[in-house]
N, C-alpha and C positions, 0 to 999 in steps of 0.2 A: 883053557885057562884054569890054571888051580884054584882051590877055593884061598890061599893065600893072597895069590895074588888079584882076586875080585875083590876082597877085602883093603887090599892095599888102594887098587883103583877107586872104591868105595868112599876112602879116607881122602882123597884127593878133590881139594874144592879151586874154586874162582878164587873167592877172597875168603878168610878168616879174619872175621870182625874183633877182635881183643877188646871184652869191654862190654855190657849189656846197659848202661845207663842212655840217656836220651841221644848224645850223639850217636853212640854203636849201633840203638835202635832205628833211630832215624836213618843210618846209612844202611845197615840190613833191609830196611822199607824200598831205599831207593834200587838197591840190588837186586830185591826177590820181584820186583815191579820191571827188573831190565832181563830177567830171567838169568840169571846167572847165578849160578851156584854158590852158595853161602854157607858159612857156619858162623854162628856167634856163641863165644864163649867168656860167658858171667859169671865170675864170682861174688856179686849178691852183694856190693858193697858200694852204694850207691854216696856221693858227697852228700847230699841234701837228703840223710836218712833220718835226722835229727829232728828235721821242722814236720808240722805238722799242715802245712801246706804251703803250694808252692805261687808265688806271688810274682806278679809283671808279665805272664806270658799271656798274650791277647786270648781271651775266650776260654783259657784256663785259669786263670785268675782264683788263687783261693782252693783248688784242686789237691786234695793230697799227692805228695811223691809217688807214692804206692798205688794210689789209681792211678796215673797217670801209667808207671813204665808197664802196669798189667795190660792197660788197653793197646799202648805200645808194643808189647810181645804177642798180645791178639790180630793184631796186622801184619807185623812180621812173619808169624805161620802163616798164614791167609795166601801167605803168597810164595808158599814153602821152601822159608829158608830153616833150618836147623838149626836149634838154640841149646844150648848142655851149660848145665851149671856144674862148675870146674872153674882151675886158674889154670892161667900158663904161666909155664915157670920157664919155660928157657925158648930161645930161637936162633937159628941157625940159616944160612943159605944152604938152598938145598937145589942143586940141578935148575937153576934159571931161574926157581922159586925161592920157597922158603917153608921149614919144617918146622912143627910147631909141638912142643912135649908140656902135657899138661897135664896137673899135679894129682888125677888120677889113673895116669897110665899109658891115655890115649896118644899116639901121636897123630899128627895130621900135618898134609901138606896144602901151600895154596899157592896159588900165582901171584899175587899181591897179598899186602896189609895193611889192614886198617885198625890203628892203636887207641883206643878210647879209653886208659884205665884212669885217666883222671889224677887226684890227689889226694892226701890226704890232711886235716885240721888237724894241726898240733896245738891246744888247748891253754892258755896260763895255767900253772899248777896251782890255783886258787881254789881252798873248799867251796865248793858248788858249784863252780862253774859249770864243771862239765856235767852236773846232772841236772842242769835248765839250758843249756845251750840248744839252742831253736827255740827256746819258749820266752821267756825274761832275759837272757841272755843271748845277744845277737852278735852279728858282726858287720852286717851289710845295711845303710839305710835304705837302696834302691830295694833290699827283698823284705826287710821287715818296718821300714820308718814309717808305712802308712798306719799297721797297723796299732804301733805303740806310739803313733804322732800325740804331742804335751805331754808327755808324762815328763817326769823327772829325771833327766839322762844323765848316766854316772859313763864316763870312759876310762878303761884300765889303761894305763902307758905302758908301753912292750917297747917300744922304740921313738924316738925322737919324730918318725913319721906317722905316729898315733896323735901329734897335732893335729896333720891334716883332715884325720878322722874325726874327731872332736872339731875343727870346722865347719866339715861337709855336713853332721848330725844335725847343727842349730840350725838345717832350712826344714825339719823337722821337730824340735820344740826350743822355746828362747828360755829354758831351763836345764844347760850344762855344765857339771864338772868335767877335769879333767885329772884322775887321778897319775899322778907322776911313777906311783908303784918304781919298776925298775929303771926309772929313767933320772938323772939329776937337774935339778934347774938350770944347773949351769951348762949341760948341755944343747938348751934352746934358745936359737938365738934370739937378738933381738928383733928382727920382723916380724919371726915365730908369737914372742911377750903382745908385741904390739896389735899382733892377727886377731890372739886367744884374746887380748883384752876388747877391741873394738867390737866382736861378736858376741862380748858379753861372756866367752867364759870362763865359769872361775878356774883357775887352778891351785890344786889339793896336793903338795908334797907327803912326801911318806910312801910305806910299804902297805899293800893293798893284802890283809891277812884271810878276809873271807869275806861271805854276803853275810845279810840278815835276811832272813826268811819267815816271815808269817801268815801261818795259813796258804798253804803252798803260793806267796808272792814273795818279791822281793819286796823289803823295805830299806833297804840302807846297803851301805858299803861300809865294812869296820877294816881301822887301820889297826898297824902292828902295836901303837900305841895305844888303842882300848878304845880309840874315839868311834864314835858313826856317822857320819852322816847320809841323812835322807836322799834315797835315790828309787825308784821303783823298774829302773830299766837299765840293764849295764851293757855296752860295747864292748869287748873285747877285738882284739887282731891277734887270730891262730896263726902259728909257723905253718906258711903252707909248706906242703912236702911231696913235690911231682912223683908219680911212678911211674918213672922212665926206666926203668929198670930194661924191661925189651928191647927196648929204642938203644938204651947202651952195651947191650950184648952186640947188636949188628951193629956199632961203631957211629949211629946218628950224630952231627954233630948237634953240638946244646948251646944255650945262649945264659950268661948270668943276668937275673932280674933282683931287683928288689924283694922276690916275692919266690926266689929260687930258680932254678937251672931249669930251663924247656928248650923243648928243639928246632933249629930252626927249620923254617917250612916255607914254601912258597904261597901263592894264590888261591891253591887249591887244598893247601894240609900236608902238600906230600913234603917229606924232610929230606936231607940230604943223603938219604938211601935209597934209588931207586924200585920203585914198589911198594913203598914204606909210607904211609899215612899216615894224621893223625888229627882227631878233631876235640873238641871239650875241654877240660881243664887237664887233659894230656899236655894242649900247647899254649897254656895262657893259664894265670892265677882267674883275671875277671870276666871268662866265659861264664856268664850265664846257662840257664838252661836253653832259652829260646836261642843262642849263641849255641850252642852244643847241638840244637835241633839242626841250625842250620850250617852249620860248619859239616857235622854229618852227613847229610845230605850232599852238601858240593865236593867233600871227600871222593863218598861215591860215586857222582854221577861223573867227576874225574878219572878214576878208576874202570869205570865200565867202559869209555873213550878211548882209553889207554888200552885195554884188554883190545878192543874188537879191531884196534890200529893193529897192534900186535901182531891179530890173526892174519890180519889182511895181506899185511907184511911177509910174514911167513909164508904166506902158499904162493904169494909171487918171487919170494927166492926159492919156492923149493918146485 
């Protein structure tokens, strides 16, 4: 065997994990634990890089992101699967498999995949927002309402469904605006009027032009017209923006949400490309982390099922 071709065979894994955040991690665990061959390839861009810790997953509770995925890639070696920080930028079928070309050079091949690249927050273009976003500026109450619970909650309108958001906050403090920013009154309807008013909250028309900020806090929300008022905690709702990108190279089909295009999957995460999985905020806006743990996980432990059928398969047709 040539030294080419050692190297080819080299490059050649089980699965390629796409994705290094808690789902990708979590299914590398479960992979490098069934002894199969892995590679996970991260490009270092985690959803939840923002916050400065991460909130609801039992027994991590409060845990920074960044502690969390270190001790995560400390297991996953442990049980040595190979991790390279890189992206992948294209994928193709490749003889029963699939070829994976990443964006410094490398190609690799693998018998299955597993898609974990998540999404990305597209931010309102409001001064400051995005430079307190995770800290004073949120967008989930289930990840941050405990810790900002009575304060003063301002909600920016992005769409007619940022009512709902501004409901769901007041079981979190019975101190809400709702500012209207891009949205018109006349756009919501009257159950909508009747909701915001029985839960007590106010709604603020107008253009949402910046925060007020003192002393690294928020105090207010100022509108287009010069006015403020007092808020100490602002919701926002980012344009989620799936990166399906992969999944759309191999023709996966995708499903419209509210919340953008994902793919659809069965039971287990695999999509409608055989071989093709996906766990996290790949297949879903409101996967959580502990949701990305575990979607991870039954990814793979579907995956390695499917592999060892495969084998079995094989050597009785052959």
């Amino acid at each position: 065997m040539t030294e080419a071709q050692k190297k080819q065979r080299n490059e050649a894994y089980d699965v390629v994990v796409v994705g290094g955040g808690a789902a990708g991690l979590s299914a590398a665990l479960v992979l490098g634990r069934a002894r199969r061959r892995a590679l996970v390839v991260d490009a270092g861009e985690p959803r939840n890089a923002p916050a400065a810790h991460m909130q609801g997953y039992l027994s991590r509770d409060g845990m920074p992101p960044a502690e969390f995925l270190a001790a995560g890639r400390e297991e996953v070696a442990s049980c040595g699967v190979e991790q390279v920080r890189d992206r992948a930028v294209a994928v193709t079928r490749d003889d029963g498999g699939f070829a994976v070309e990443l964006a410094g050079g490398r190609r690799v091949r693998a018998r299955r995949l597993i898609v974990t690249t998540g999404l990305k927050d597209e931010l309102p273009e409001i001064p400051g927002v995005a430079e307190r976003f995770g800290r004073d500026v949120v967008h989930c109450p289930f990840c941050h309402g405990w810790e900002v619970r009575d304060e003063r909650f301002g909600v920016v309108a992005s769409t007619p469904l940022s009512v709902h958001q501004a409901l769901m906050v007041t079981g979190w403090s019975d101190d809400v605006t709702l500012f209207l920013h891009t949205v018109e009154e006349s756009e919501l309807s009257d159950q909508d009027l009747r909701r915001l008013a029985a839960a007590g909250v106010k709604v603020v028309p107008g253009e949402v032009a910046g925060l007020v900020v003192d002393d690294d806090r928020i105090t207010g929300v100022r509108l287009a017209d010069g006015s403020v008022h007092e808020r100490s905690v602002v919701f926002v709702a980012p344009r989620a923006v799936p990166r399906t990108g992969l999944l759309e190279q191999l023709g996966a089909e995708l499903t419209e949400t509210p919340f953008g295009s994902y793919p659809v999957v069965d039971a287990s995460g695999q999509t409608s490309v055989p071989g093709v999985y996906t766990a996290g905020n790949a297949m879903g806006f409101g996967e959580q982390v502990v949701h990305a743990v575990s979607g991870g996980y039954r990814a793979a432990s579907a995956v390695v099922g499917d592999l060892i059928m495969s084998d079995v398969d094989a050597t009785l047709e052959g």
